[in-house]
C-alpha positions as CSV (number, residue, x, y, z in Angstrom):
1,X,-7.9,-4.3,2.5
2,X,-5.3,-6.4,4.5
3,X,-5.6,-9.2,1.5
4,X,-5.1,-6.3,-1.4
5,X,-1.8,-5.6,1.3
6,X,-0.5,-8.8,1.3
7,X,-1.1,-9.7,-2.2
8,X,0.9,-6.4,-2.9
9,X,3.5,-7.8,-1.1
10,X,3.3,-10.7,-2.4
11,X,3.4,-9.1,-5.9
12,X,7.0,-7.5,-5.2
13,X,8.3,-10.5,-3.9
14,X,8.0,-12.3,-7.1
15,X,8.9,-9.2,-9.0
16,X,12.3,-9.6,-7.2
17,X,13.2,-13.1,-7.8
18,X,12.1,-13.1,-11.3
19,X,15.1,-10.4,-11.4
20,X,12.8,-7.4,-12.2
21,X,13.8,-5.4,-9.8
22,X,16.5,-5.6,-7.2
23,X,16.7,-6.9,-3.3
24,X,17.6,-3.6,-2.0
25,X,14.2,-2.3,-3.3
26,X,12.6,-4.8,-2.7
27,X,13.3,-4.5,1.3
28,X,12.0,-0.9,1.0
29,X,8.9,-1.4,-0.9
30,X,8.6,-4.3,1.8
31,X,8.7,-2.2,4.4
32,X,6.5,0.6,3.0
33,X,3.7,-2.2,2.9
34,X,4.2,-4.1,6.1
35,X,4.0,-0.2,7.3
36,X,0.7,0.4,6.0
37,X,-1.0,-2.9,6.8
38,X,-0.3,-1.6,10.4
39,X,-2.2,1.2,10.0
40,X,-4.8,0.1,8.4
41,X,-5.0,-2.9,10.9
42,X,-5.0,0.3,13.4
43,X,-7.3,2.3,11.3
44,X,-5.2,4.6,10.7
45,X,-6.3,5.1,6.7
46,X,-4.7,8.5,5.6
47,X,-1.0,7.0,7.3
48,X,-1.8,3.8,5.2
49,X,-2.3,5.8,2.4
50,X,0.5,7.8,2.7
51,X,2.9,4.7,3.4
52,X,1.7,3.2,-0.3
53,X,1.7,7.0,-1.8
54,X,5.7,7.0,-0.6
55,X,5.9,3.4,-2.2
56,X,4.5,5.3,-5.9
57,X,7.0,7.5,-5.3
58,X,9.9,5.5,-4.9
59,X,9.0,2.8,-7.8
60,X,8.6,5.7,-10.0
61,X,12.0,6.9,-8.9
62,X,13.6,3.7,-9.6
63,X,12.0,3.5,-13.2
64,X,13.9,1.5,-15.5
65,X,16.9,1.5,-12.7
66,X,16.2,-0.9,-10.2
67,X,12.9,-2.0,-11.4
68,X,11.6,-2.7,-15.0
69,X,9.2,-0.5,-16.5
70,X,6.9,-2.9,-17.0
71,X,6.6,-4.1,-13.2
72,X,6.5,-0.4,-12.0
73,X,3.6,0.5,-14.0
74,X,2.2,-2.8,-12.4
75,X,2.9,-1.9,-8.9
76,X,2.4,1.8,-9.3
77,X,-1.3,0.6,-10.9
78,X,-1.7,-1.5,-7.6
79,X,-0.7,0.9,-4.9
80,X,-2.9,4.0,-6.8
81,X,-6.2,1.7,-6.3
82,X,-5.3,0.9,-2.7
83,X,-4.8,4.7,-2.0
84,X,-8.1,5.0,-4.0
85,X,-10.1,2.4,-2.5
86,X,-8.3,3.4,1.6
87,X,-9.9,7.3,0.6
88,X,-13.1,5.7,-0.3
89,X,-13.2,3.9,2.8
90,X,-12.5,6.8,4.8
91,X,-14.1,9.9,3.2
92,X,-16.8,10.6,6.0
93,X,-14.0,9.8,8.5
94,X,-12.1,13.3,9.3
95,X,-11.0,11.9,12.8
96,X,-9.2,8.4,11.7
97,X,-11.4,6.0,13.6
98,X,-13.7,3.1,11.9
99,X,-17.2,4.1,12.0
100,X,-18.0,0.5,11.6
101,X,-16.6,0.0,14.7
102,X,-18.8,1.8,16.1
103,X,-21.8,1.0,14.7
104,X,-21.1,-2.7,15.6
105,X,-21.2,-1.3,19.4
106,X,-23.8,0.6,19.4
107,X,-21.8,4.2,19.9
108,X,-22.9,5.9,16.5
């Protein structure tokens, strides 16, 4: 999950200096993802989640404004499977802790 992150972030960074979307986005997407790698990092899955559900929001806000369609639909494609794949993970998780965690010492 922390490479699908970075490679997200990675992903708007070039959007930006190939000039399909602008810097002042940019920093905010940035920031949306740095957020969520943290929580995840933290398992914290549904603040993750929410972090990259803002991010949607915002890139389909910006539309055609400060971001080409075509790199929106990209990004908005990207962040849906991260939600997806962070509500996978954590479906049989109602109190935000890794289970795998435990299991690995022996608290399950």
């Amino acid at each position: 999950m922390i490479q699908a992150l970075d490679n997200l972030k990675e992903r708007i960074k070039e959007y930006e200096q190939d000039g399909k979307m602008t810097e002042r986005l940019e920093r905010s997407l940035l920031a949306k993802v740095q957020a969520a790698r943290y929580f995840v990092q933290h398992h914290r899955y549904h603040a993750a989640a929410d972090k990259l559900k803002a991010l949607i929001h915002q890139v389909e806000d910006e539309r055609g404004e400060q971001i080409t369609r075509a790199a929106a639909a990209d990004l908005t494609h990207r962040a849906k499977d991260l939600v997806r794949r962070l509500s996978d993970d954590n479906d049989d998780d109602d109190d935000g802790d890794d289970d795998r965690d435990d299991d690995l010492r022996g608290r399950r």
